[in-house]
C-alpha positions as CSV (number, residue, x, y, z in Angstrom):
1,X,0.0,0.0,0.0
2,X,4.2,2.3,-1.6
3,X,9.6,7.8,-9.8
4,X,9.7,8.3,-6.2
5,X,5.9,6.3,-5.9
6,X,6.9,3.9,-7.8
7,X,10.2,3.1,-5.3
8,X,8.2,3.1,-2.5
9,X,5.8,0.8,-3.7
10,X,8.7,-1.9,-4.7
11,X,9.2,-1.3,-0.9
12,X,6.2,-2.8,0.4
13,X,6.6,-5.9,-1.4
14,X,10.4,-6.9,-0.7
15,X,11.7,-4.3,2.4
16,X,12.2,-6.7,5.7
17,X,11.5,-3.9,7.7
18,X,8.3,-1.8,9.2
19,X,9.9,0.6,9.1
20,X,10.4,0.6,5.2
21,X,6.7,0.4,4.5
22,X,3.4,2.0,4.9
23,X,0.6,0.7,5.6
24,X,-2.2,0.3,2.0
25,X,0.8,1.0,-0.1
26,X,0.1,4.1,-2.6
27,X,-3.4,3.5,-3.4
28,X,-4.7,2.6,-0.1
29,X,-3.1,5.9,1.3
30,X,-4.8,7.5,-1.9
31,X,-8.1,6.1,-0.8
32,X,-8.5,7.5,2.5
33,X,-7.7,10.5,1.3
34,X,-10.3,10.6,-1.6
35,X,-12.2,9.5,0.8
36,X,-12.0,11.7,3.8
37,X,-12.1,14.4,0.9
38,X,-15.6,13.6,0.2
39,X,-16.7,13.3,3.9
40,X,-15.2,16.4,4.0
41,X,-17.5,18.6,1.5
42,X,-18.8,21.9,3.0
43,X,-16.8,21.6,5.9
44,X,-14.8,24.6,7.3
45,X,-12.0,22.4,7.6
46,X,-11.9,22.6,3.7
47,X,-11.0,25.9,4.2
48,X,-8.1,25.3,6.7
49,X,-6.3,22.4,4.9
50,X,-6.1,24.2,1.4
51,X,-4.2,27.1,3.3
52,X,-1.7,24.2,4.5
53,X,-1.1,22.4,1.6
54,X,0.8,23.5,-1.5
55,X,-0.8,24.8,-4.2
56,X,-3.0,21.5,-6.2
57,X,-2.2,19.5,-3.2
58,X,-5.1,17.1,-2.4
59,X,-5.4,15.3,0.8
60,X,-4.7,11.8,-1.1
61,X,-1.6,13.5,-2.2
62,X,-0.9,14.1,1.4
63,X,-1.3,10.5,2.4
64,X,1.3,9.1,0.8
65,X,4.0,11.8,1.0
66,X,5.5,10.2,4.6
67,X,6.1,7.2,2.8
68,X,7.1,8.5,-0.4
69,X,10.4,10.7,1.6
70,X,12.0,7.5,2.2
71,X,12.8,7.0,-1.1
72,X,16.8,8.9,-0.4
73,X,16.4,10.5,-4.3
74,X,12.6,12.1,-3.3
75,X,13.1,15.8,-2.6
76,X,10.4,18.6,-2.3
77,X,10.3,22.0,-0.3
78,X,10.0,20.2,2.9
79,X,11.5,16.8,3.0
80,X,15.0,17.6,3.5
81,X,14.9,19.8,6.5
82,X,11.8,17.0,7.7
83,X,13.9,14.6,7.8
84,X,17.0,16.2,9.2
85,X,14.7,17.2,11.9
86,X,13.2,13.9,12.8
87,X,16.0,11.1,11.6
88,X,13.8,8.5,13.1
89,X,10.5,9.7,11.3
90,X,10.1,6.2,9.6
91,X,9.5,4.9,13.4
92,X,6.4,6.9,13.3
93,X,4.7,4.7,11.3
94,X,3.8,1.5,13.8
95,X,3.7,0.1,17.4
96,X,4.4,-3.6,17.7
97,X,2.1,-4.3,21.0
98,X,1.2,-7.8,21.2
99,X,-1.7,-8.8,18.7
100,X,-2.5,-10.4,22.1
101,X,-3.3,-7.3,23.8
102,X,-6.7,-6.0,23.8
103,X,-6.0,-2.4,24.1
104,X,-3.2,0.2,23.6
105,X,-0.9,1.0,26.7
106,X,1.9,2.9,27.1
107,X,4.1,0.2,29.3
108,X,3.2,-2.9,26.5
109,X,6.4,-4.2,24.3
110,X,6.1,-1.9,21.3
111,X,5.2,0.8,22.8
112,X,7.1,3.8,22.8
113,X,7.1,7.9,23.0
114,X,7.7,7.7,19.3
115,X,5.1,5.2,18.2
116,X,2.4,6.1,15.7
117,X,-0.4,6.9,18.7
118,X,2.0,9.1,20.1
119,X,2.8,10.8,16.8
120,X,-0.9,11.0,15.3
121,X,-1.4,12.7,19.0
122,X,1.2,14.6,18.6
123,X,0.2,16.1,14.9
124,X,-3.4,16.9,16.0
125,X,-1.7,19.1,19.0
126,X,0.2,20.8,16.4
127,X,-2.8,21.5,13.9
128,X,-4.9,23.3,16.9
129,X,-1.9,25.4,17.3
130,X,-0.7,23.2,21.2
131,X,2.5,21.6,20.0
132,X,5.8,23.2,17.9
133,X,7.1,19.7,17.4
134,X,6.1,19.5,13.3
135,X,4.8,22.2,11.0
136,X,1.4,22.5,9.9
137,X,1.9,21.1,6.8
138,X,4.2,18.5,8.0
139,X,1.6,17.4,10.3
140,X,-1.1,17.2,7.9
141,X,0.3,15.0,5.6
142,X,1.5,12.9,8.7
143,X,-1.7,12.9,10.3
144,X,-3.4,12.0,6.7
145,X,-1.4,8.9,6.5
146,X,-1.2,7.6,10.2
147,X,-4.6,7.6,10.3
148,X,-4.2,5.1,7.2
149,X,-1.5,3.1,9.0
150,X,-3.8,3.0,12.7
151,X,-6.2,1.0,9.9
152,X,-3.6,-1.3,8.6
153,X,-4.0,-3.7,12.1
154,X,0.0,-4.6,11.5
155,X,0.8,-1.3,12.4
156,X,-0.8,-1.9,15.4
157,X,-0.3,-5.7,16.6
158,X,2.0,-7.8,16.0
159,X,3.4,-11.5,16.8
160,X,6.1,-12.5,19.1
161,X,7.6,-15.8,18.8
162,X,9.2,-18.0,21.7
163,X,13.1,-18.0,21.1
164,X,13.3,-21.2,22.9
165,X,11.6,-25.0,21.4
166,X,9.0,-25.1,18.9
167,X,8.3,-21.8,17.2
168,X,4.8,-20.5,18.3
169,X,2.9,-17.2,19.0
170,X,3.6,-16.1,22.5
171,X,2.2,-12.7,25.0
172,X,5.9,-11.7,25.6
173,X,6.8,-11.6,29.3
174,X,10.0,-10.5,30.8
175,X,12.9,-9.4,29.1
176,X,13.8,-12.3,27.2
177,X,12.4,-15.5,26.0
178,X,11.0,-14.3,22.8
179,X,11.7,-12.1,19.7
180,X,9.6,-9.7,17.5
181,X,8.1,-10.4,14.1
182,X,8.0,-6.6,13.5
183,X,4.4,-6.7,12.2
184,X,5.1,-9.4,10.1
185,X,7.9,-8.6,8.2
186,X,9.5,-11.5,9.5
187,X,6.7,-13.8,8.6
188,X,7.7,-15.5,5.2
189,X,6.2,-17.0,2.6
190,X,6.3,-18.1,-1.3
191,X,9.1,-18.8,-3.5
192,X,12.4,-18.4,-2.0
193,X,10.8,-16.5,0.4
194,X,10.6,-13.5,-0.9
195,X,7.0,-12.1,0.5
196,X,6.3,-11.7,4.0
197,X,3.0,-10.5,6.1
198,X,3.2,-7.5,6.3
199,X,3.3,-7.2,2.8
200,X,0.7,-9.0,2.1
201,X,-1.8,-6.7,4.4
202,X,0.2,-3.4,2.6
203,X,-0.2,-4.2,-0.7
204,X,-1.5,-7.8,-2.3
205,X,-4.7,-7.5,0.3
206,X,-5.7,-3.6,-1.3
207,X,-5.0,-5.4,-4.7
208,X,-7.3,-7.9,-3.7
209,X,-10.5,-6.0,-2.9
210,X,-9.6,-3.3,-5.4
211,X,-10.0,-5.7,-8.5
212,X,-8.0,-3.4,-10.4
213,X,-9.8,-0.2,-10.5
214,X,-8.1,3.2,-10.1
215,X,-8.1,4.9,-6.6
216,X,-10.8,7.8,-7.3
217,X,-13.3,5.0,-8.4
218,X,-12.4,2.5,-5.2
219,X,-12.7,5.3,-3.4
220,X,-16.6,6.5,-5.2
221,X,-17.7,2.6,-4.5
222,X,-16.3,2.5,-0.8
223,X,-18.5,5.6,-0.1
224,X,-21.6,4.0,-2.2
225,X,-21.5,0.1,-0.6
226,X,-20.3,0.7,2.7
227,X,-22.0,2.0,5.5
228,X,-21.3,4.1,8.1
229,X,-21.5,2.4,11.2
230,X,-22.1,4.3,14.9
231,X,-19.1,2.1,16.3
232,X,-16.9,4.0,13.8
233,X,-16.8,7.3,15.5
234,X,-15.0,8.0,18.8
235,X,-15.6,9.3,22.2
236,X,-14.0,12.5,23.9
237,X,-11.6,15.4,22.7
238,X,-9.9,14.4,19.7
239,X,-6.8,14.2,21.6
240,X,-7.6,10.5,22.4
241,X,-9.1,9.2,19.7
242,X,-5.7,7.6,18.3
243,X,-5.3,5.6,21.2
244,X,-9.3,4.6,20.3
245,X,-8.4,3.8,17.0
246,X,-5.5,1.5,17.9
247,X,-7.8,-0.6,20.6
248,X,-9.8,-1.1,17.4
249,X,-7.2,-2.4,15.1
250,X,-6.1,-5.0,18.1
251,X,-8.6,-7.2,17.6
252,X,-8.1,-7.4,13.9
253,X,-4.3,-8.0,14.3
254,X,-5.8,-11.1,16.5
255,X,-7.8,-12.2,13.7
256,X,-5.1,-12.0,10.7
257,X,-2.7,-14.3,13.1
258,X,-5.2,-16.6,13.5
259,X,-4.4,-20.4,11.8
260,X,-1.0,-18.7,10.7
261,X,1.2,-22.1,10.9
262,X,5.3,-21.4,11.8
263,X,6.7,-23.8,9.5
264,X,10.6,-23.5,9.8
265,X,12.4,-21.5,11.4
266,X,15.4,-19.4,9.2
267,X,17.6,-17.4,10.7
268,X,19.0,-14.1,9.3
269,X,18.4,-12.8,5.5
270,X,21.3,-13.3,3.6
271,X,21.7,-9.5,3.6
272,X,22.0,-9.7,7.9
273,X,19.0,-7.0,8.4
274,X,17.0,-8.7,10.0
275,X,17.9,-11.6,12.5
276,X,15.1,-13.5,13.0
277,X,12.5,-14.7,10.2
278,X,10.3,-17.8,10.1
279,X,8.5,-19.3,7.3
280,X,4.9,-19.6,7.8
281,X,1.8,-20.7,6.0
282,X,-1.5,-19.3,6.0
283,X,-5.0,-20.8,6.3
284,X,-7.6,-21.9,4.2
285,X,-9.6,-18.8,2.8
286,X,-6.7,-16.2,3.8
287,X,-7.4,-14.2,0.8
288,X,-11.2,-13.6,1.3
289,X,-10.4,-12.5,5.1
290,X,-8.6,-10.0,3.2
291,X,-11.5,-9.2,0.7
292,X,-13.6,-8.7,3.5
293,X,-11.7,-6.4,6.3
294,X,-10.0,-4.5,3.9
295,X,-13.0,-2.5,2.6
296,X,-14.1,-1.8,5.5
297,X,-10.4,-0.5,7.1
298,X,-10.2,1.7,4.4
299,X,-13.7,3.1,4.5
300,X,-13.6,3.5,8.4
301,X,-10.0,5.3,7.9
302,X,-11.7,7.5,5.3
303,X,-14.5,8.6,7.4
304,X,-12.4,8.6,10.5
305,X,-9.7,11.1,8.9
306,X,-12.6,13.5,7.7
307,X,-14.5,13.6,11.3
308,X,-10.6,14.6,13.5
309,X,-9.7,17.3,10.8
310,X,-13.3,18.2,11.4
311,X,-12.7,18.2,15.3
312,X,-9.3,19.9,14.6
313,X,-11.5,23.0,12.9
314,X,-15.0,23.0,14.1
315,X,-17.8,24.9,12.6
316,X,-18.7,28.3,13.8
């Protein structure tokens, strides 16, 4: 779900690391945005976000741009000094809690003053004018793709594996004992191992329920055949609702772990980035699990971007 588009999409499917990916790829991150966009219509926050985006900028442009600065040869007015400000800003992206847990907290494995609750909180602070720690616009465009990765529930959950006898899925406890699948990157499958989780639920899952149409017209059929449902919107200042939005991606992160069989365990990639890996195999039916949450993740993201930007700048 990753020119400089085209890089990061090559990303999703063969980088080992969370870090190196985003969650929907390109044209997931496009369709919340096209989405929000139309929740958006009439809204005064209309107003605000074309005063901090460039000139033609759309808020599926937005989306994608934190993923598309990792690309080393993508430049623009911002990106350089971003990331020489924030070295680490491709940590932002994720929080490996347990798939395990059943809601977000602050002293879990995986969780972290950097992690992507932290950072969506942090961006909301700085578009109602309480934080210095982005720019607007760098906080917009982060905030318009976080709230695509909270949605993407291996951004969120992840496995841990026991480092000790038969390979299985573990609730880590203690210091040692176990080690991290990093939201599935280190879940393998396919020939010569080349794909992994977390790739799978970036990219091949979107490609899945997409069916090959363009992003604008996913985006026109999401809004058309999927309802908006009560449990989608949150409760309290929108401070908090990132942390809400995590605790609903948990359960999910349970349910795409679920009948995952560990297979063998391998060791290092040849490169030696990343120490652990373990080949898996998925269940029966895998794909249609896909077919079915993704539409709905990506519709939920969608409204769920348009109601905190409209929270960030209420009417009146």
């Amino acid at each position: 779900m990753r020119g400089p588009l085209a890089s990061v999409t090559l990303l999703v499917l063969l980088s080992g690391s969370t870090a190196g990916v985003g969650a929907f790829a390109d044209s997931g991150h496009r369709v919340v945005g096209l989405i929000a966009e139309q929740h958006l219509r009439g809204a005064r926050a209309v107003s605000e976000i074309r005063k901090i985006l460039g000139r033609g900028e759309t808020l599926a442009d937005a989306a994608v741009w934190p993923d598309v600065i990792k690309a080393p040869g993508y430049e623009d007015d911002d990106s350089e000094l971003f990331r020489l400000e924030h070295p680490a800003h491709d940590v932002y992206h994720y929080a490996n809690l347990p798939f395990q847990a059943t809601r977000y907290d602050p002293s879990l494995p995986g969780a972290r003053p950097g992690d992507i609750v932290q950072t969506a909180r942090e961006c909301v602070r700085v578009l109602r004018g309480a934080s210095t720690m982005f720019t607007e616009r760098e906080a917009l465009r982060l905030l318009a793709h976080l709230v695509g990765d909270l949605h993407q529930p291996l951004h969120v959950g992840t496995a841990f594996v026991a480092a000790n006898g038969q390979p299985s899925f573990v609730i880590p406890q203690g210091r040692t004992g176990w080690r991290v699948t990093r939201g599935g990157n280190n879940l393998v499958y396919g020939p010569q191992d080349r794909f992994n989780l977390h790739s799978y639920w970036d990219a091949h899952a979107v490609n899945l329920a997409m069916r090959r149409e363009e992003p604008s017209a996913y985006a026109s059929r999401l809004i058309r055949d999927v309802r908006v449902d009560q449990g989608w919107n949150a409760s309290g200042d929108a401070d908090s609702w990132p942390e809400q939005w995590a605790n609903d991606a948990l359960p999910h992160a349970k349910t795409i772990h679920r009948g995952i069989g560990i297979t063998a365990y391998l060791g290092p990639d040849e490169a030696g980035r990343t120490p652990h890996r373990w080949r898996i195999q998925q269940p029966a039916g895998y794909d249609d699990l896909a077919r079915a949450l993704i539409p709905a993740q990506l519709a939920k993201a969608g409204y769920r971007l348009a109601a905190v930007l409209k929270a960030i700048w209420p009417e009146g």
